[in-house]
C-alpha positions in Angstrom: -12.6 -73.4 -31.1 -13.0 -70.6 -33.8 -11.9 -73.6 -36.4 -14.7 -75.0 -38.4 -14.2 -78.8 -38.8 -15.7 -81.6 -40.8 -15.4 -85.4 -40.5 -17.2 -88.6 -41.5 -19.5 -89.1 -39.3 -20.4 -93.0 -40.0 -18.1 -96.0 -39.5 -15.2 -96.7 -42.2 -16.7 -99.1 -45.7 -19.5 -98.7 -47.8 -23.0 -98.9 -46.7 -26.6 -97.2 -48.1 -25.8 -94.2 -46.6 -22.9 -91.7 -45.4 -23.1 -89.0 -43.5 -20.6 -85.9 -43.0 -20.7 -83.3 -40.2 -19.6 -80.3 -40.5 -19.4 -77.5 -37.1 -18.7 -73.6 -36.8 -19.1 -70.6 -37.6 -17.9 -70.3 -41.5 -21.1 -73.1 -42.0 -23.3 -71.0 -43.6 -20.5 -70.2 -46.0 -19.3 -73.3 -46.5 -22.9 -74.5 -47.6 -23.9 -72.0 -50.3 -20.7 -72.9 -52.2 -21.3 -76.4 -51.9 -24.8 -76.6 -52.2 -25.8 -73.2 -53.9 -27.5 -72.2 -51.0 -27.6 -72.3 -47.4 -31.1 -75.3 -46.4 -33.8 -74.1 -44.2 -32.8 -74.6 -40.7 -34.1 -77.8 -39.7 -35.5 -79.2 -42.4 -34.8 -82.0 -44.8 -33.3 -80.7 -47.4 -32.4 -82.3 -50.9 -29.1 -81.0 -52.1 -26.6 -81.0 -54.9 -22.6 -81.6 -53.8 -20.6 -80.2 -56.3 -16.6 -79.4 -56.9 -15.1 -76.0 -57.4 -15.6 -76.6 -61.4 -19.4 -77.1 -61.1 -19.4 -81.1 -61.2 -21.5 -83.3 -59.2 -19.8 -85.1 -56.0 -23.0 -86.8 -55.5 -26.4 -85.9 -54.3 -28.7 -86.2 -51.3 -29.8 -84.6 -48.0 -28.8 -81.2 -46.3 -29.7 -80.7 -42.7 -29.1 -76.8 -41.1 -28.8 -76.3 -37.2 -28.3 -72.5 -36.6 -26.2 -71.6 -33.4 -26.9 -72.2 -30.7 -30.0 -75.1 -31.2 -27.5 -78.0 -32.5 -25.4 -80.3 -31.2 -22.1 -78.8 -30.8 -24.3 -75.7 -29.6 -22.9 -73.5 -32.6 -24.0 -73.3 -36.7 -23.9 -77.5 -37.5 -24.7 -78.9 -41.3 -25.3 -82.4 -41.9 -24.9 -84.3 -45.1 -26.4 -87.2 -45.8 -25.1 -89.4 -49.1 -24.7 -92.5 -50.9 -22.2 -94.4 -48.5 -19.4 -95.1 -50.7 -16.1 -94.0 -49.3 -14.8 -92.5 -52.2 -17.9 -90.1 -52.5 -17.7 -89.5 -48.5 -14.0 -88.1 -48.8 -14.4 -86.2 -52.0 -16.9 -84.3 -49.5 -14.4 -83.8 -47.0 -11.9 -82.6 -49.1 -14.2 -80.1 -50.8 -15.4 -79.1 -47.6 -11.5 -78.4 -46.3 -10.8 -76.7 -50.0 -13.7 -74.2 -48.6 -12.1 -73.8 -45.3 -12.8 -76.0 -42.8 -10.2 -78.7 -41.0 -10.2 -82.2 -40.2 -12.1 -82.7 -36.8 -9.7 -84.0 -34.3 -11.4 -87.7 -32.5 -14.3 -86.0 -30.1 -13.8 -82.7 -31.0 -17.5 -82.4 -32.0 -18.5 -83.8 -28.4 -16.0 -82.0 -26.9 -17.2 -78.3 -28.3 -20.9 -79.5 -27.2 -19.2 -79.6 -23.8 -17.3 -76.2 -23.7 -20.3 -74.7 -25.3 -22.2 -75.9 -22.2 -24.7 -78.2 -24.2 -23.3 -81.5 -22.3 -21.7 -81.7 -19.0 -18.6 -84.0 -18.5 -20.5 -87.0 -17.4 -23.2 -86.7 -20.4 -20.2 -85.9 -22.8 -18.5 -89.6 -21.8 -21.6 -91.2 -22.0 -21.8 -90.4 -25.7 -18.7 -92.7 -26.0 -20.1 -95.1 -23.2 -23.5 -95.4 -25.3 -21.5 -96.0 -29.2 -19.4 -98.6 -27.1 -22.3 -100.7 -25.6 -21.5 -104.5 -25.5 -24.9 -105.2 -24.1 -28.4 -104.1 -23.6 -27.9 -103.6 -20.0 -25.0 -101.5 -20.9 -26.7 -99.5 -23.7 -29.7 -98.2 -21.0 -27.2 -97.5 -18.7 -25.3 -95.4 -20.9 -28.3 -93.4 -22.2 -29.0 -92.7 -18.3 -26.1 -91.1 -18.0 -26.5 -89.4 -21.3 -30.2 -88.0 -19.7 -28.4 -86.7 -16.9 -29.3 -88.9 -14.3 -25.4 -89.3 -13.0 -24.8 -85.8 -13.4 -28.3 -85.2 -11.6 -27.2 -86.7 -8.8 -23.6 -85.5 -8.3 -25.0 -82.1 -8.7 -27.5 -82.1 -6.0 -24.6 -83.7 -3.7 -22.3 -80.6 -4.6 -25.4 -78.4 -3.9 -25.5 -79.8 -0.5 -21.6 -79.5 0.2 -22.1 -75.9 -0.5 -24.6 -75.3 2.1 -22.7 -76.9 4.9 -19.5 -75.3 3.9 -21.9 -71.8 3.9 -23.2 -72.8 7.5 -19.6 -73.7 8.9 -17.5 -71.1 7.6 -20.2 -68.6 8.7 -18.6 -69.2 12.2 -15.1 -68.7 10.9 -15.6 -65.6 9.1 -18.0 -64.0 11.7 -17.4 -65.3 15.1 -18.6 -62.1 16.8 -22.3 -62.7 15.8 -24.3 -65.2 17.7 -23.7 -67.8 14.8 -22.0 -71.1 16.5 -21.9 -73.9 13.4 -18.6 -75.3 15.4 -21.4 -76.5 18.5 -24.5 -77.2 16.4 -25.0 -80.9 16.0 -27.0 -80.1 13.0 -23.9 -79.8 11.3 -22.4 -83.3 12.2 -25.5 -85.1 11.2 -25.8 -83.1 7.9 -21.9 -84.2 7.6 -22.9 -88.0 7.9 -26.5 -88.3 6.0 -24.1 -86.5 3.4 -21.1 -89.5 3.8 -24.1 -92.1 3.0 -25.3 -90.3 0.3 -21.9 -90.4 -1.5 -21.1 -94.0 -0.3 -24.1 -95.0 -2.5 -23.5 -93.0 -4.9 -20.0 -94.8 -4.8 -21.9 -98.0 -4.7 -24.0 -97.5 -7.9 -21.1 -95.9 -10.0 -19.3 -98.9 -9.1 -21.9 -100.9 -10.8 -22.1 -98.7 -13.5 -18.0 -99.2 -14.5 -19.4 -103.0 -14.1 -21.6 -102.3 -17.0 -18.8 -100.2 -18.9 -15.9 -102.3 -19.0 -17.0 -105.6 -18.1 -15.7 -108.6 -16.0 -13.2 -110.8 -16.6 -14.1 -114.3 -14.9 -12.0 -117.5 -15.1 -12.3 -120.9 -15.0 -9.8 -123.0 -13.1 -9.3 -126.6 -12.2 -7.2 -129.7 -12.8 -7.0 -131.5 -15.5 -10.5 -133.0 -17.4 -13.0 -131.3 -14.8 -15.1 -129.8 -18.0 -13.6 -126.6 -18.3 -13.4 -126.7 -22.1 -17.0 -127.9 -22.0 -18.2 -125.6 -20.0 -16.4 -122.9 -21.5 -18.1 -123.8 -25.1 -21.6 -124.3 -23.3 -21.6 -120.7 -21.7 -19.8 -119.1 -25.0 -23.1 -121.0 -27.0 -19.9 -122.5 -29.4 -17.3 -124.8 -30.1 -14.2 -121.8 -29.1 -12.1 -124.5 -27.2 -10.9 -128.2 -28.3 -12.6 -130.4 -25.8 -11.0 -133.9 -25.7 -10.3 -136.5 -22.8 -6.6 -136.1 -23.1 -5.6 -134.6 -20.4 -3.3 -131.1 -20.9 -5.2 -130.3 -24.3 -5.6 -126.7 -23.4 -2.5 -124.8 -23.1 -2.8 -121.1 -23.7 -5.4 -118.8 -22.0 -8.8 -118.7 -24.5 -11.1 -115.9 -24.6 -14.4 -115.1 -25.2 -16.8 -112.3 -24.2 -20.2 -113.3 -23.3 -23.4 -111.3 -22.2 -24.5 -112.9 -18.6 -27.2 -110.9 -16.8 -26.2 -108.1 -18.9 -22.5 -107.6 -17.7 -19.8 -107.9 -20.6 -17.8 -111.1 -19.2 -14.7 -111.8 -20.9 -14.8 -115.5 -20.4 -11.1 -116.9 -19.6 -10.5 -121.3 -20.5 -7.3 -122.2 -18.5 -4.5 -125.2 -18.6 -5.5 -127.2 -16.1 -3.8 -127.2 -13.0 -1.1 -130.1 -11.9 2.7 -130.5 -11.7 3.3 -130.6 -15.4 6.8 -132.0 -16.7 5.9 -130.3 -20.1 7.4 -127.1 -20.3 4.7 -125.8 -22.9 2.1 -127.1 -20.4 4.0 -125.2 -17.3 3.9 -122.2 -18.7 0.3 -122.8 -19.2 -0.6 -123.4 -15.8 1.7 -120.0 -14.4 -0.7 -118.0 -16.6 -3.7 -119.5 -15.6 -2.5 -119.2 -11.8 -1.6 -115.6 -12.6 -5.0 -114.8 -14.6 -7.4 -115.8 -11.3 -4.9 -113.1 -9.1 -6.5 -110.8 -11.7 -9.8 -111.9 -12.8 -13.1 -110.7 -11.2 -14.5 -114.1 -10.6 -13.0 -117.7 -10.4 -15.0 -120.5 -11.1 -13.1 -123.4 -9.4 -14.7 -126.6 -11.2 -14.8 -129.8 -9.4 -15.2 -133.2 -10.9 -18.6 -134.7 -9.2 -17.5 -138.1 -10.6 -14.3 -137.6 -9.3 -14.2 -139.7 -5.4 -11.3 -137.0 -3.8 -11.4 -134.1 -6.1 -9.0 -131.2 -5.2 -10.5 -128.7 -2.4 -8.2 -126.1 -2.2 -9.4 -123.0 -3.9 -7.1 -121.1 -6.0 -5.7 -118.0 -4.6 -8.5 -115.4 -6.2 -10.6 -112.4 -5.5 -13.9 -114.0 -5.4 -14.3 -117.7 -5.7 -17.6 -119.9 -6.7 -17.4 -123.5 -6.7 -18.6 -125.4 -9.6 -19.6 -129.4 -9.6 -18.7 -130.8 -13.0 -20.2 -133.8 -14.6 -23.9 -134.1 -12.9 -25.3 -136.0 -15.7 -22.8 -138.8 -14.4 -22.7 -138.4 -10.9 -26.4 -138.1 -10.5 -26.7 -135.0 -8.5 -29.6 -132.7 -8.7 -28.7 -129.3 -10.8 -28.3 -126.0 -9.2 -27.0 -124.6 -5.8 -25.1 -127.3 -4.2 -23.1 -126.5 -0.6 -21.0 -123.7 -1.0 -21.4 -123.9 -5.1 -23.6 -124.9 -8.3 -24.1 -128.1 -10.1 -24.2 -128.3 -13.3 -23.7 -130.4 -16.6 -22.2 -128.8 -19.3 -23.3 -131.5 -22.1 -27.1 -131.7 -20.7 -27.4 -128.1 -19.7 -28.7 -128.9 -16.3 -28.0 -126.1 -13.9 -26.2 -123.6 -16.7 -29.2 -120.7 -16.1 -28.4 -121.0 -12.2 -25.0 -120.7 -12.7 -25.1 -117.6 -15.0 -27.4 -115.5 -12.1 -24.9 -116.8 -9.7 -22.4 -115.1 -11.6 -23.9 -112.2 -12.1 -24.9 -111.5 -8.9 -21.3 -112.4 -7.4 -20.4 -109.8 -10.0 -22.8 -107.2 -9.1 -23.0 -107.8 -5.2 -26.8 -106.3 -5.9 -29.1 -106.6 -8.5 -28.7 -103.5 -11.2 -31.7 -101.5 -10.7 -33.3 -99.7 -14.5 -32.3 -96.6 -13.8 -28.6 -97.6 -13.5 -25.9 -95.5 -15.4 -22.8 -96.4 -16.8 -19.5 -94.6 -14.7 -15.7 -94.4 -15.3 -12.7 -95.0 -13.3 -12.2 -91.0 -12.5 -15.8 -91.0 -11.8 -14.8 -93.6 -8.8 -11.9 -92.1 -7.7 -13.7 -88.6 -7.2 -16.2 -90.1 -5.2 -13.6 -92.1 -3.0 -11.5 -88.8 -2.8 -14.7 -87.0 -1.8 -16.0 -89.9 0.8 -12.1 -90.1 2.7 -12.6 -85.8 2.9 -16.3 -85.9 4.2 -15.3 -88.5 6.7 -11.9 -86.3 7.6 -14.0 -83.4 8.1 -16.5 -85.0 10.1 -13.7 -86.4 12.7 -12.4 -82.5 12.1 -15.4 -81.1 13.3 -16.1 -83.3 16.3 -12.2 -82.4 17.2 -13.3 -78.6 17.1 -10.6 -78.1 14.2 -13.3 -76.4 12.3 -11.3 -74.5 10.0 -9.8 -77.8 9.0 -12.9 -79.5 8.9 -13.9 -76.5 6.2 -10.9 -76.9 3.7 -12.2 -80.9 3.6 -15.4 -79.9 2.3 -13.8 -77.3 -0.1 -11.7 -80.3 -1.4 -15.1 -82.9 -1.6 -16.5 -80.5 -3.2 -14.3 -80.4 -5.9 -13.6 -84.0 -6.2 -17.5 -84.8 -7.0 -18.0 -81.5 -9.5 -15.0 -82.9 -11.3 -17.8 -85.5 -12.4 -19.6 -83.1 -13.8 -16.5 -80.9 -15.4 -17.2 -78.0 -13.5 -13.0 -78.4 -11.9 -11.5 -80.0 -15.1 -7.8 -80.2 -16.1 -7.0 -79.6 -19.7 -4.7 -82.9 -19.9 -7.9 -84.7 -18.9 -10.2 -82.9 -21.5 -7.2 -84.5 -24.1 -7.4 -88.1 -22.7 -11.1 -88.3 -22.3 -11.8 -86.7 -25.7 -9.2 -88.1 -27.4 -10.7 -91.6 -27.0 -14.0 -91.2 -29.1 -14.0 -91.4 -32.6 -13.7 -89.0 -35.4 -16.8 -87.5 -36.2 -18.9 -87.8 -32.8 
């Protein structure tokens, strides 16, 4: 932390402009060798790099944040130049000749975080926000950035605090007329509590959705259309469509955008006893990709007079009826399923918003925020102690009942950072690129 450290600050190849970021406390030094003088905080500033000798690295704009009103929350310069790689890391080096070191990947986001400018949430949704895959994704992430998750984990830690206060009042004062272990206030604060956190649970679970993405499959035997409508919901020609039957083999993937959910889009083999070795293997990994995947679309053959029924062993299965255009069926919902054609189009829109709502559960509301895997354990962690110290407190094991809450308490400001490991600080950190 009492390192000053520089990096590129824009993605690797040339481009109209660079920029380099530099962060601590030897900035003002480091600038009036490089520059000649140290800018006006603040301002745009044009400015002349130049080696130790006197000659020009190249020339553009300064920008000065004094501690503690910048980013990292301590003296920041920013320097924007021509984007040519070689001119980018001539700055670098000059700026490490000075002093400074190579910024490990995060490090800038992580010293905004230890010098209280973001919490932990805010901090991963810097990452979450430079890795959107989709609009849906992007406004998610810069909810989180605002603060809304960490808003709302906050307040629920606020209100832990109070009933821990008004239950272990009884504990550590039993003599005065304070009785928390017979007031059912207590109990019902315990339980409006439990529901806030289960939707809490719900919505982070919607906002991992968001993050990583779904994988959904598409399964069936042999020349149903799943290369078809594979290529019609990819918008492409990604698989080999043909009437042989057994043409695709290997798992193909694509990830598409439907209802703003990344969906990593699986074609399979189609299912059969194959003789063809090749082929088998192809239909093990297809059976062993819809145990995994999100979402199975099991496509049926509408033309087909006895087409298979059983649905493959999956989390969540939605029938599809191939080949409309054919059979003559009208597109869109259809029994327990959607009809659609792939080569007319008929039906496709209904089938993408039944898949993403069969991926949501519930529409995604605007002020949704994107959420992490820790971020949903926490909250389960905190939800099973809430519950435990609400069966605690009914038992009259109150003192129990009060180390529950200590422990939910921790689980949801974890969110936040407040109870942070370092090894986690490494992993989360370690995963954003160089120079954010």
């Amino acid at each position: 932390m009492n390192d000053t450290i520089c990096a590129i600050a824009t993605p690797p190849g040339t481009g109209g402009v660079g920029i380099v970021r530099v962060s601590g406390g030897d900035v003002p030094t480091l600038a009036r060798h490089l520059l000649g003088q140290l800018p006006v905080p603040r301002h745009a500033t044009f400015a002349r790099l130049t080696h130790a000798d006197g000659t020009l690295i190249d020339q553009g704009i300064a920008l000065y944040f004094p501690q503690p009103a910048s980013y990292t929350g301590e003296h920041v310069l920013e320097l924007h130049l021509h984007g040519s790689p070689l001119v980018l890391d001539q700055a670098v080096r000059r700026l490490i000749a000075l002093g400074a070191r190579q910024a490990r990947p995060g490090e800038f986001t992580e010293r905004a975080f230890l010098n209280g400018k973001l919490d932990l949430a805010q901090a991963e949704a810097v990452a979450d926000l430079i890795g959107s895959a989709t609009e849906a994704a992007a406004r998610a992430a810069a909810q989180a950035l605002a603060g809304a998750f960490s808003a709302t984990a906050t307040a629920l830690t606020d209100e832990l605090v109070r009933i821990r206060v008004q239950l272990e009042a009884g504990l550590d004062f039993p003599d005065e007329d304070i009785t928390p272990q017979a007031d059912a206030a207590v109990l019902a604060a315990l339980q409006a509590l439990g529901l806030r956190v289960a939707d809490l649970l719900g919505r982070a679970r919607e906002g991992r959705l968001l993050r990583d993405g779904a994988t959904v499959v598409l399964l069936g035997r042999p020349n149903v259309g799943k290369s078809t409508l594979f290529n019609a919901l990819c918008g492409q020609s990604a698989a080999i469509v043909s009437p042989v039957p057994g043409t695709t083999r290997d798992l193909l993937r694509e990830v598409i955008d439907i209802g703003g959910i990344p969906v990593t889009l699986v074609d399979t083999a189609g299912l059969r006893a194959a003789g063809d070795p090749i082929e088998l293997e192809g239909v093990r990994r297809a059976e062993a990709m819809a145990r995994e995947a999100h979402l199975c679309l099991h496509l049926l053959d509408d033309t087909d007079p006895a087409p298979s029924a059983s649905a493959p062993a999956a989390e969540d299965v939605l029938a599809v009826y191939t080949k409309i255009d054919q059979s003559g069926r009208p597109p869109g919902e259809a029994f327990s399923g959607i009809a659609v054609s792939a080569v007319s189009g008929a039906g496709l829109d209904t089938l993408r918003h039944a898949i993403a709502d069969r991926l949501r559960g519930t529409v995604i509301a605007e002020g949704a925020f994107t959420a992490r895997r820790r971020h949903i354990a926490a909250l389960e962690r905190a939800s099973r102690d809430i519950h435990a110290a609400q069966a605690r407190q009914e038992e009259g094991a109150h003192d129990l009942a009060a180390e529950d809450l200590r422990r939910a308490q921790e689980a949801i400001a974890s969110i936040t950072g407040r109870f942070t490991s370092e090894d986690l600080l490494g992993e989360i950190f370690g995963s954003f690129c160089i120079g954010k």
